[in-house]
PASEBA-1860 file (N, C-alpha, C; in nm, 3 decimals):
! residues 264
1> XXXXXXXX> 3.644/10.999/4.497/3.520/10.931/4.537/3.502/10.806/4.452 ~ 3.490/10.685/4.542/3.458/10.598/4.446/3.340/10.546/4.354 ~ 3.303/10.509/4.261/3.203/10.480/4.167/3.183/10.350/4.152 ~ 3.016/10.290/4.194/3.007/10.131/4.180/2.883/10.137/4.098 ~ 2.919/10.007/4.022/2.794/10.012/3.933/2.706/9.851/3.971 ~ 2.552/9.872/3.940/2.495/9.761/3.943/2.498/9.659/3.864 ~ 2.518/9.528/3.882/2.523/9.412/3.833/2.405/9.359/3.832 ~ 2.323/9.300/3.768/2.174/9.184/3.784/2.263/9.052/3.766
9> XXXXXXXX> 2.260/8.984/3.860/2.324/8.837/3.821/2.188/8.719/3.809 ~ 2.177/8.727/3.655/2.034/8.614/3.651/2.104/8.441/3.697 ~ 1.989/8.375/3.730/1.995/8.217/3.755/1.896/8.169/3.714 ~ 1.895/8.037/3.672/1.835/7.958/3.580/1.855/7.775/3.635 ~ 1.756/7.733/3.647/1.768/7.604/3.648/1.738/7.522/3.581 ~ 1.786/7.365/3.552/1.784/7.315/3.376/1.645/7.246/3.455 ~ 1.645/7.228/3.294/1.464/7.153/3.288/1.496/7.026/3.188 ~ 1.579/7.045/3.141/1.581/6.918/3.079/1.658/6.847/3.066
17> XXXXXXXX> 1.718/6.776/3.217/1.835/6.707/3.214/1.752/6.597/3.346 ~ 1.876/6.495/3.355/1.848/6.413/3.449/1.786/6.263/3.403 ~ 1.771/6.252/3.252/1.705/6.183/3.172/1.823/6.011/3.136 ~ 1.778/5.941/3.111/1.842/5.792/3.041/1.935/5.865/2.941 ~ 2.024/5.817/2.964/2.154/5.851/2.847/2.239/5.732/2.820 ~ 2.286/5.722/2.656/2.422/5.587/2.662/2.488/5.682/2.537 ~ 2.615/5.652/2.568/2.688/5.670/2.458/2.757/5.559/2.415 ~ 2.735/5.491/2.286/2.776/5.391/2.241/2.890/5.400/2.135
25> XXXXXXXX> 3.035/5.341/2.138/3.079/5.335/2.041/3.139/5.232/1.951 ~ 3.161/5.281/1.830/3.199/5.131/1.730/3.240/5.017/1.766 ~ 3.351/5.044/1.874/3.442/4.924/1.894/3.369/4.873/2.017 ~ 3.197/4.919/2.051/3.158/4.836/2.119/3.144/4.881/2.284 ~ 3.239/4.919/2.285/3.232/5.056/2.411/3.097/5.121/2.448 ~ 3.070/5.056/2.586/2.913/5.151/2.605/2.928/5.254/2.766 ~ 2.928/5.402/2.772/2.928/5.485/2.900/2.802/5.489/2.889 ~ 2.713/5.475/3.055/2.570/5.494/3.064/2.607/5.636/3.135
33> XXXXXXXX> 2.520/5.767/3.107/2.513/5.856/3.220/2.374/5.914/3.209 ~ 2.413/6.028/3.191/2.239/6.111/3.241/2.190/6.208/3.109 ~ 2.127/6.148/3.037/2.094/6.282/2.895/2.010/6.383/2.985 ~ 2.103/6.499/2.856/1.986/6.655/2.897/1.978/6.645/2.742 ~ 1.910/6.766/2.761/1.866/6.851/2.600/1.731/6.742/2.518 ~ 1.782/6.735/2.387/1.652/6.707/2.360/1.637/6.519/2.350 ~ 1.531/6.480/2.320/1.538/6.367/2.339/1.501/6.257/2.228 ~ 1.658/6.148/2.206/1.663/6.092/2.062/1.795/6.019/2.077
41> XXXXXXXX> 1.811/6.002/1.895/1.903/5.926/1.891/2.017/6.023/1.762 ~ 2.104/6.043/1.841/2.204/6.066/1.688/2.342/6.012/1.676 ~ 2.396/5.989/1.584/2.541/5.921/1.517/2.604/6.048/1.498 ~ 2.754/6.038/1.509/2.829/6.145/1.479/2.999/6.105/1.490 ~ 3.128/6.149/1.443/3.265/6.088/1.459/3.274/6.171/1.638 ~ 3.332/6.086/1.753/3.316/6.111/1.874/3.501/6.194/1.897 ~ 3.475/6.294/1.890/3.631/6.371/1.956/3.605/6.453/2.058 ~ 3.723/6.492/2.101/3.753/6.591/2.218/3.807/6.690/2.189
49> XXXXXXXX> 3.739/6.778/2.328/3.823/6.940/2.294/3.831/6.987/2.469 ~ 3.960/7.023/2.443/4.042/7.045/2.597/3.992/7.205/2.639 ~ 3.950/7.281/2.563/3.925/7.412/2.638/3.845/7.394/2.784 ~ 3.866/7.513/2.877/3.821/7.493/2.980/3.720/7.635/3.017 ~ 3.692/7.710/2.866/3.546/7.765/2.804/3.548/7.791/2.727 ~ 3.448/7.863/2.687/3.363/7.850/2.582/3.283/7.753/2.475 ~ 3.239/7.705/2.571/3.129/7.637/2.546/3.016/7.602/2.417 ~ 3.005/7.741/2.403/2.908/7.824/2.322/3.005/7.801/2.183
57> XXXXXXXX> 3.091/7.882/2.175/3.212/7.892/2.033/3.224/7.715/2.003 ~ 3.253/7.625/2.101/3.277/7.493/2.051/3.167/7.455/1.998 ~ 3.066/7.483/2.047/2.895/7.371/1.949/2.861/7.472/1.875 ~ 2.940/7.592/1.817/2.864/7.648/1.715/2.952/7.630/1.599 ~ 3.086/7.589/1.609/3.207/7.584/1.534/3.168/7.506/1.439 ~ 3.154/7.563/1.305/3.171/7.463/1.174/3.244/7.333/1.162 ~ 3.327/7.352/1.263/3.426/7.233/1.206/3.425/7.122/1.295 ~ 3.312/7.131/1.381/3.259/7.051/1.476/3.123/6.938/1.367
65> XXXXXXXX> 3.088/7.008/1.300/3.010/6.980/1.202/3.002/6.828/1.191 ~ 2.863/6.718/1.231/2.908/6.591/1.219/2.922/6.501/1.338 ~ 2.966/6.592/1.435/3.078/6.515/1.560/2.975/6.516/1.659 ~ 3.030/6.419/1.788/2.972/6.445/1.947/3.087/6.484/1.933 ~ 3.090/6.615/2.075/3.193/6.642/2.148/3.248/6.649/2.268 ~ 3.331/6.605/2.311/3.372/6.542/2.457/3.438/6.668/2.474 ~ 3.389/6.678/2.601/3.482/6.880/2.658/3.520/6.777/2.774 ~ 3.662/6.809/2.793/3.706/6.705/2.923/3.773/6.787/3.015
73> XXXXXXXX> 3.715/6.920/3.021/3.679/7.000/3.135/3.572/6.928/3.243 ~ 3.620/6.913/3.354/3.519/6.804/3.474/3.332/6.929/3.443 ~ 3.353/7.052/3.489/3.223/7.109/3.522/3.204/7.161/3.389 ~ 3.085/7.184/3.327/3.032/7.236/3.236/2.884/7.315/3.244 ~ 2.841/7.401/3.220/2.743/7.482/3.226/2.696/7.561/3.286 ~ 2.796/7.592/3.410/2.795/7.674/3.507/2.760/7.792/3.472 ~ 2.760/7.863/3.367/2.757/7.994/3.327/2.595/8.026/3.223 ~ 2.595/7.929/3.211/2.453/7.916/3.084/2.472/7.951/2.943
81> XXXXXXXX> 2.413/8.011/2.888/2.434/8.056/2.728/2.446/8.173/2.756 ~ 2.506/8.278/2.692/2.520/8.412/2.663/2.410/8.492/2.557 ~ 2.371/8.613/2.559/2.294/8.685/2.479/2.328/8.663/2.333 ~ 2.263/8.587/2.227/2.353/8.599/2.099/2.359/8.751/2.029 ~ 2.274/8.843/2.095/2.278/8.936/2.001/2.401/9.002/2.043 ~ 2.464/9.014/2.132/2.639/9.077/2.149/2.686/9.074/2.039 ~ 2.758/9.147/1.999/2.838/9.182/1.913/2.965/9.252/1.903 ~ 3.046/9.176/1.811/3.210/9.243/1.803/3.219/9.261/1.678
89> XXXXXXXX> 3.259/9.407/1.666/3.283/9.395/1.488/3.178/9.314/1.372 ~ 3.062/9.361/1.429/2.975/9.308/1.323/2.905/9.146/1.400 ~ 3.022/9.087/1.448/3.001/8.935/1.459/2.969/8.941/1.621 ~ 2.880/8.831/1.590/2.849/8.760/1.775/2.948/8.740/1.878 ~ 2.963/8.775/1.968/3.082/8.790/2.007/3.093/8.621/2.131 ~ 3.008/8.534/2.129/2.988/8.446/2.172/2.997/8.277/2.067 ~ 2.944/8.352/2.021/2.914/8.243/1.910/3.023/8.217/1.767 ~ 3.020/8.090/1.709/3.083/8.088/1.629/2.982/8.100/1.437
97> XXXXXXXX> 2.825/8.040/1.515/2.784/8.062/1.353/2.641/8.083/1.489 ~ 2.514/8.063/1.334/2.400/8.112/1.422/2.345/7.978/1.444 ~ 2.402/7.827/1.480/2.342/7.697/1.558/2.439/7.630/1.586 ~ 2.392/7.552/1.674/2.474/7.463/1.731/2.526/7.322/1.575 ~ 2.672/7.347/1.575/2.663/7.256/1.453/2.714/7.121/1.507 ~ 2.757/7.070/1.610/2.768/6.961/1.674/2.667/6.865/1.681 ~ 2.679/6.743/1.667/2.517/6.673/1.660/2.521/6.615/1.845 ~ 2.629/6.605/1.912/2.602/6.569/2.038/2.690/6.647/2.137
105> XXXXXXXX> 2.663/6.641/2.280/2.757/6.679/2.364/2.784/6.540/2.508 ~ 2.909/6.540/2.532/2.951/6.446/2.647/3.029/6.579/2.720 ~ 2.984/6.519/2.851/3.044/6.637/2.954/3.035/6.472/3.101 ~ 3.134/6.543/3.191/3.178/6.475/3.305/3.024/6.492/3.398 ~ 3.046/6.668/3.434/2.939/6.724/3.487/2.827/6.833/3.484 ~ 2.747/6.824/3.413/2.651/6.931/3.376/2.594/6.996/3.525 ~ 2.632/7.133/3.509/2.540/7.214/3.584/2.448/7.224/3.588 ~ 2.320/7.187/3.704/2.204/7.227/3.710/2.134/7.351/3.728
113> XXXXXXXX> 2.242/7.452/3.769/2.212/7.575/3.795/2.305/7.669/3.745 ~ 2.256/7.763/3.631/2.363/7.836/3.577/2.355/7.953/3.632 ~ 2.452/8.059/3.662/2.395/8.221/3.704/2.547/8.322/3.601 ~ 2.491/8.392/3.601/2.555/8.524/3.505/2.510/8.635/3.464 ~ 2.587/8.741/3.454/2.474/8.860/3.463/2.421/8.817/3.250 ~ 2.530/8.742/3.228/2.455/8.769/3.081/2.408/8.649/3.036 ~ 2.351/8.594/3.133/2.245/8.483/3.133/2.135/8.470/3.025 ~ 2.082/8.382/2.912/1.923/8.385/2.856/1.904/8.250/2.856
121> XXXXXXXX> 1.990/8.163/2.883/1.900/8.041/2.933/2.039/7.893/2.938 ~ 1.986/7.786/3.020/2.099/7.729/3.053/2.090/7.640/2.945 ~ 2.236/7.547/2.969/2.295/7.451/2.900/2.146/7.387/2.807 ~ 2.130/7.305/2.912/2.021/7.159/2.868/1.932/7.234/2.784 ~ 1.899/7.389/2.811/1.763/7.463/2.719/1.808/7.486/2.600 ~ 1.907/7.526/2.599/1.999/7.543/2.439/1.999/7.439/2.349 ~ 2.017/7.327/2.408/2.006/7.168/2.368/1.870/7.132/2.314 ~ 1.779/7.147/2.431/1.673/7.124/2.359/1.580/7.186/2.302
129> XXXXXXXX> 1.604/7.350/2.243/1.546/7.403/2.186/1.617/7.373/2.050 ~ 1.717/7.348/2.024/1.848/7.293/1.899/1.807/7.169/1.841 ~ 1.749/7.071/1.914/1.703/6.937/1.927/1.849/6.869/1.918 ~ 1.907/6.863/2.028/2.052/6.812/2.040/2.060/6.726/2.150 ~ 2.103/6.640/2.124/2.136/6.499/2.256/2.281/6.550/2.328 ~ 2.233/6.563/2.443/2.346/6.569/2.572/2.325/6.434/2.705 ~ 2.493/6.421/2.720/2.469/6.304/2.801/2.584/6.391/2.879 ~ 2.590/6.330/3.047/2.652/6.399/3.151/2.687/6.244/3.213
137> XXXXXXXX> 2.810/6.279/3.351/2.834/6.138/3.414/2.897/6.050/3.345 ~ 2.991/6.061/3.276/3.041/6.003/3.194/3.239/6.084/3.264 ~ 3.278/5.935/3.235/3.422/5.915/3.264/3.505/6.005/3.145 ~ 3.493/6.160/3.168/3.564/6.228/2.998/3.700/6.154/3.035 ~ 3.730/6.154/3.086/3.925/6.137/3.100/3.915/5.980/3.076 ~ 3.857/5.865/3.085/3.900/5.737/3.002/3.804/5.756/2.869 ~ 3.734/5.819/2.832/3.693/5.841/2.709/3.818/5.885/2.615 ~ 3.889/6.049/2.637/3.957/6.082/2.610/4.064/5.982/2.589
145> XXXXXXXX> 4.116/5.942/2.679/4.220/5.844/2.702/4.195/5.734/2.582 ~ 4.097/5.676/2.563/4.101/5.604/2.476/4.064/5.656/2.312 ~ 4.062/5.798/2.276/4.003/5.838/2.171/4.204/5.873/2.089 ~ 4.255/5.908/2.181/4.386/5.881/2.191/4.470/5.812/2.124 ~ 4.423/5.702/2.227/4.485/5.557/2.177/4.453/5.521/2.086 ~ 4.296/5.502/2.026/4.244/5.428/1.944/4.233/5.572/1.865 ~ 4.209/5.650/1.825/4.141/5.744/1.724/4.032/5.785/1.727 ~ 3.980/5.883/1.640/3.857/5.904/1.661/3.760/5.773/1.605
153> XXXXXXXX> 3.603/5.779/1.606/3.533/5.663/1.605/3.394/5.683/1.595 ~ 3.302/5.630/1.526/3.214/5.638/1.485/3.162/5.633/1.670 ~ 3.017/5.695/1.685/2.938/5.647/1.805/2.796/5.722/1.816 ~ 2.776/5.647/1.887/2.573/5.707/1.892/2.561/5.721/2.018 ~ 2.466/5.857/2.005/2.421/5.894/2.190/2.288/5.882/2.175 ~ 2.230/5.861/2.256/2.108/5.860/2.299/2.014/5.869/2.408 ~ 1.959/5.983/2.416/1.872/6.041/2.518/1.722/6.003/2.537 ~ 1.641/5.946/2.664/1.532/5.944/2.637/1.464/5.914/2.791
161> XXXXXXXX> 1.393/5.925/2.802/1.270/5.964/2.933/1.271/5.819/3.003 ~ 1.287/5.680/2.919/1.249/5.552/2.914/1.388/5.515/2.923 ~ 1.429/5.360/2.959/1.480/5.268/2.974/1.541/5.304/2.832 ~ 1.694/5.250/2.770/1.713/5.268/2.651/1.770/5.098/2.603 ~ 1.728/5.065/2.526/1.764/4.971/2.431/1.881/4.965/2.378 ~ 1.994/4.895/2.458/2.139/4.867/2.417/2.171/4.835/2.279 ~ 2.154/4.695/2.278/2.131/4.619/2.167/2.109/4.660/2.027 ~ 1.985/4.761/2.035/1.896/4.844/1.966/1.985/4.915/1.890
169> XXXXXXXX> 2.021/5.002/1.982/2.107/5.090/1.929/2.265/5.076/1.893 ~ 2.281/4.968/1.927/2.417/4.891/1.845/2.418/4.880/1.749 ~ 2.267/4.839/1.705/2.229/4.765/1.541/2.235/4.858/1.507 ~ 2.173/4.986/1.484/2.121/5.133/1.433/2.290/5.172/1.413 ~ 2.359/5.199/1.495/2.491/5.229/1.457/2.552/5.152/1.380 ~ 2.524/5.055/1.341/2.693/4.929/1.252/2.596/4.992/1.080 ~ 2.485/5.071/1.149/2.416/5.096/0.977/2.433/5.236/0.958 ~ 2.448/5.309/1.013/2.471/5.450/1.039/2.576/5.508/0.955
177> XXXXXXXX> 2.582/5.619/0.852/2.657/5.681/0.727/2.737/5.699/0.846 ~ 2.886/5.668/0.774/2.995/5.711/0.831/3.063/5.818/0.800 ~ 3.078/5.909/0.917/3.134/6.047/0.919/3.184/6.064/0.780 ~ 3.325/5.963/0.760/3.425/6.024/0.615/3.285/6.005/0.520 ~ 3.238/5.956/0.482/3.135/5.922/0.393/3.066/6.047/0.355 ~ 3.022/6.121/0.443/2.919/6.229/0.467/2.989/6.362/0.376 ~ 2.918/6.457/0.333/2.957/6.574/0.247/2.938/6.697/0.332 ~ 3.027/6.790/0.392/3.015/6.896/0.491/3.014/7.021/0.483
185> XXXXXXXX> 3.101/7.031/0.341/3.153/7.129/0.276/3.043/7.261/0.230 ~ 2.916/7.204/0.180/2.776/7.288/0.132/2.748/7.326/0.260 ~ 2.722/7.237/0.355/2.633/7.269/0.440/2.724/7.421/0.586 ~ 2.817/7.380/0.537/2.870/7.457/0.684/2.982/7.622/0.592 ~ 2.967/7.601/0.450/3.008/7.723/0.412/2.919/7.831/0.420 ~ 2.965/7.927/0.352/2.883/8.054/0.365/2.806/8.042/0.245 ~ 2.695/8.100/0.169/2.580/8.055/0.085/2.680/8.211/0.020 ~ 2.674/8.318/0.042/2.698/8.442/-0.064/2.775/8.507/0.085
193> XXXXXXXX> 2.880/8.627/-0.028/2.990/8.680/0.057/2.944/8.780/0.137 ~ 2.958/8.767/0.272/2.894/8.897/0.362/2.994/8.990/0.430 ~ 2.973/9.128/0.438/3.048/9.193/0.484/3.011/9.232/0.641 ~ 3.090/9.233/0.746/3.088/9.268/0.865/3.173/9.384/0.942 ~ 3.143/9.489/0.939/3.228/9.629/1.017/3.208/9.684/0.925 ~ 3.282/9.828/0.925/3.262/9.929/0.814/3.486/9.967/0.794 ~ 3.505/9.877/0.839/3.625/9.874/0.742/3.660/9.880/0.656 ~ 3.703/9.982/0.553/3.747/9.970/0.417/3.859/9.929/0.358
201> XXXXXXXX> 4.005/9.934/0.474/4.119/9.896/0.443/4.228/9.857/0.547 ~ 4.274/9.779/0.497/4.356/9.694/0.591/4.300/9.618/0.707 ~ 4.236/9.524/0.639/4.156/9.405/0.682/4.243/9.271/0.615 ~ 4.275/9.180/0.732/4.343/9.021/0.682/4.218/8.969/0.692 ~ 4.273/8.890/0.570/4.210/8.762/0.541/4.263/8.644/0.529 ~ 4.207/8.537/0.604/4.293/8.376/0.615/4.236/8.323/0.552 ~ 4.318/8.279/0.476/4.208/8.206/0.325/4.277/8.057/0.367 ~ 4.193/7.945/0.421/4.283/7.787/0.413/4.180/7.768/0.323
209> XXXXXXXX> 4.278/7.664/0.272/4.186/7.564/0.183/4.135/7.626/0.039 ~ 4.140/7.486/-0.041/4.089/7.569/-0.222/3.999/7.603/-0.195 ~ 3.866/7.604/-0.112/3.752/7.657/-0.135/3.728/7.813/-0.059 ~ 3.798/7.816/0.030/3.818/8.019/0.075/3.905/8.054/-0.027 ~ 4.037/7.969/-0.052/4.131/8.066/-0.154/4.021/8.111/-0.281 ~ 3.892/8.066/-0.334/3.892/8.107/-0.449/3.781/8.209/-0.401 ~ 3.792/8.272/-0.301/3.696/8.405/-0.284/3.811/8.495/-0.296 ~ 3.946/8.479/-0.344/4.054/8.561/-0.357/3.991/8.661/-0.450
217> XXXXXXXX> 3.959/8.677/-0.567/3.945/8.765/-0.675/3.838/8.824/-0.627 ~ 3.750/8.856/-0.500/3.647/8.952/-0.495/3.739/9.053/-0.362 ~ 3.860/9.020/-0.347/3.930/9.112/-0.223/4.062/9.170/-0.291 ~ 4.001/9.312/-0.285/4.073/9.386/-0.320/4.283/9.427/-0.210 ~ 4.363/9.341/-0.324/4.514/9.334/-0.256/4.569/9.402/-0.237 ~ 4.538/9.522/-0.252/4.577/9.681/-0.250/4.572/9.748/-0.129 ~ 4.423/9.657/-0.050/4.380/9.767/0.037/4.374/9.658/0.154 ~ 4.397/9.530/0.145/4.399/9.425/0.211/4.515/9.352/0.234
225> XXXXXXXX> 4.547/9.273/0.326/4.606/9.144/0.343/4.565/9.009/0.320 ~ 4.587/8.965/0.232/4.544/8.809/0.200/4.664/8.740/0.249 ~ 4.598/8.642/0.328/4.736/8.483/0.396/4.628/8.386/0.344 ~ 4.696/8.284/0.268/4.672/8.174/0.220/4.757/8.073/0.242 ~ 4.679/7.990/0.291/4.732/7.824/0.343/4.675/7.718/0.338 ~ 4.736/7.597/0.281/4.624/7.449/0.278/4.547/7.436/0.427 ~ 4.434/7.386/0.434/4.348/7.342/0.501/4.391/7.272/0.642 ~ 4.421/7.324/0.756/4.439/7.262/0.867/4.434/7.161/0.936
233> XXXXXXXX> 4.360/7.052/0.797/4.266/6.937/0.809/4.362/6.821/0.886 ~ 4.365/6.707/0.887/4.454/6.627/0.937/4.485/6.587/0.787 ~ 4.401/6.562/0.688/4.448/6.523/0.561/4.538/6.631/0.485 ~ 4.542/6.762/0.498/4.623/6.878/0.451/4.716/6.926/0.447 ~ 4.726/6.926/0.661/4.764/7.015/0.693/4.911/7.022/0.666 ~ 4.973/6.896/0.640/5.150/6.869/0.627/5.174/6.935/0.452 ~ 5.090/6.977/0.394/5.135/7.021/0.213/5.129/7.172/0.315 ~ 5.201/7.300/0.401/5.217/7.360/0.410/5.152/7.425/0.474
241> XXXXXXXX> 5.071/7.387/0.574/4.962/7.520/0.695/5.101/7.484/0.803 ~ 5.169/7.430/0.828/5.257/7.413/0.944/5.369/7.504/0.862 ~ 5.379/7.604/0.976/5.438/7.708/0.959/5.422/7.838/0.853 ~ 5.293/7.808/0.833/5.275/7.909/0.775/5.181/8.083/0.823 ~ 5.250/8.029/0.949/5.236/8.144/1.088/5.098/8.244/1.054 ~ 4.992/8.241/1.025/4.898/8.315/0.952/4.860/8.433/1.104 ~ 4.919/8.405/1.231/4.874/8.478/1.347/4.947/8.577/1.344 ~ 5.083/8.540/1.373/5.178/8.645/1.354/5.261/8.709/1.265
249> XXXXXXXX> 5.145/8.636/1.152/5.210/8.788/1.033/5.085/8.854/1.043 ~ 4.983/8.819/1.069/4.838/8.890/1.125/4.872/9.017/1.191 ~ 4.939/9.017/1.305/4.982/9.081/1.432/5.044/9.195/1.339 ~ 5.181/9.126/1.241/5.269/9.223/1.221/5.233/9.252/1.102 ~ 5.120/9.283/1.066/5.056/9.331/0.991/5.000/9.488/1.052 ~ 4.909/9.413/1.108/4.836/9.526/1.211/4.917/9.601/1.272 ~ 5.032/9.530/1.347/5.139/9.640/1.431/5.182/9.736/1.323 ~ 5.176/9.712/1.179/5.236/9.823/1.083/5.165/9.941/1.044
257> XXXXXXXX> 5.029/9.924/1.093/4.933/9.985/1.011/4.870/10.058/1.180 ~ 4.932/10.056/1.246/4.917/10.095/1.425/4.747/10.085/1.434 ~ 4.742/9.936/1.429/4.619/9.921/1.476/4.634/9.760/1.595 ~ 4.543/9.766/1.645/4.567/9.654/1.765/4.546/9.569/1.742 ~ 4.664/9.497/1.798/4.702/9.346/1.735/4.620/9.264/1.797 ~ 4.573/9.111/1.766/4.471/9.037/1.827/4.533/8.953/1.929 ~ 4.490/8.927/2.024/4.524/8.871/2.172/4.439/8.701/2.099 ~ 4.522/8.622/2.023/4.452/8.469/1.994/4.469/8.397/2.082
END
C-alpha cells in the first residue's frame, strides 16, 4: 500500500524591490537596474560567484565579508530564505554565520515570487530587514566578463525610491576606504571557542591560516584530526594550501573510523 505525505508549499511576494538602482564602478563603469532590499548607499570590492544555489550560504559566508556579490546565475530568489533554525550537527543547515556578511547583492533576475515548503520570507525581505542594497537587471555575464579581465574593483551600489545622483555617487566612491585598506579579521572571527554536536572523538579540524592554526593547543590530537594549511587567500594560497588535499584526507579519515564520509 502506498504512503503519501502532506507538503504546505508557502508563497511570498517581494515588497521591496522594483526601486532606482546603479551600480557604479572605479574604472567608471555605470549598470542602471532595479534595487530591492533596503534603501542606501554602500562601497564594497565587486566579485563573482558561479554557484547556481545557495544563495543563503553565499551572503552569510565570512569571506564574502566587505564585497558586493555578483551570482551570475540568470534567476535568483525563486525559492526565498529558508528557516534559520534547521539544523545539522549543531549548525544551521542553511546558513553560513547568523547575518548576511556581504555589503551588496547584483543578480540578472530577482524573483518576485518565491514558493517552498520551507519558506519564512523572500529575497528583497531578507535584504531589507539586514539593511542591505540589492540591485537586479543588470548584464551579470558582461559584468563578470569584465571582473575577469580587469580584476576585482572597488564599486558602489545604490538603492533608493528617487531618481539617483550619478555624479554624486562617483564622488562618494573615489573617497570611499578601500577594501585592501579595511581590517576583517576581528570582525568575521569567532569571539570565544564554541562547541557544536556531542562528539567526543574523531572530529577533523581544518585549521588554514596562522590565526585557526593557533586554536591548535585547545584540540585534543589523540582523539582528533588536525589538517593544517596556509590560508586559501589569493595572497597565501601558493606557500602550500594547493595540494594540500584537506577533503580527501577528511574522507579517508572518516572512511577509517567507519563513519560517513562528506559528499563536498
Amino acid at each position: 500500500m502506498d504512503h503519501f505525505s502532506r507538503v504546505t508549499i508557502t508563497i511570498k511576494e517581494s515588497k521591496h524591490a522594483n526601486k532606482f538602482g546603479k551600480l557604479i564602478l572605479s574604472d567608471g563603469s555605470v549598470f542602471d537596474g532595479m534595487g530591492f532590499g533596503y534603501s542606501g548607499l554602500t562601497f564594497g570590492e565587486i566579485v563573482f560567484n558561479t554557484g547556481m544555489v545557495g544563495y543563503t550560504e553565499t551572503l552569510t559566508d565570512p569571506s564574502y565579508s566587505g564585497q558586493i556579490v555578483t551570482l551570475t546565475y540568470p534567476l535568483v530568489g525563486n525559492y526565498g530564505v529558508p528557516d534559520p533554525t534547521l539544523e545539522m550537527d549543531g549548525l544551521p543547515k542553511f546558513f553560513e554565520s547568523d547575518k548576511i556578511q556581504a555589503r551588496g547583492l547584483v543578480v540578472h533576475e530577482l524573483s518576485l515570487i518565491a514558493s517552498h515548503w520551507n519558506l519564512t520570507m523572500t529575497l528583497d525581505e531578507w535584504l531589507y530587514k539586514e539593511k542591505i542594497q540589492g540591485i537586479s537587471g543588470i548584464d551579470t555575464r558582461e559584468l563578470t566578463k569584465k571582473l575577469r579581465e580587469s580584476g576585482v574593483m572597488m564599486s558602489a551600489l545604490t538603492v533608493s525610491d528617487n531618481e539617483i545622483d550619478e555624479n554624486d555617487v562617483k564622488n562618494k566612491l573615489k573617497s570611499a576606504p578601500n577594501y585592501n585598506n579595511e581590517k576583517f579579521m576581528s570582525s568575521v572571527s569567532t569571539k570565544k571557542v564554541e562547541k557544536f554536536g556531542n562528539e567526543l572523538e574523531n572530529i577533523v579540524f581544518i585549521l588554514w591560516g596562522s590565526f585557526a592554526q593557533s586554536k591548535k593547543e585547545i584540540i585534543d590530537s589523540n582523539k582528533h584530526l588536525i589538517l593544517s594549511a596556509p590560508h586559501p587567500s589569493p595572497l597565501s594560497a601558493h606557500r602550500g594550501f594547493f595540494g594540500s588535499k584537506p577533503f580527501s584526507k577528511t574522507n579517508t579519515f572518516l572512511k577509517s573510523k567507519q563513519i560517513d564520509m562528506v559528499e563536498w
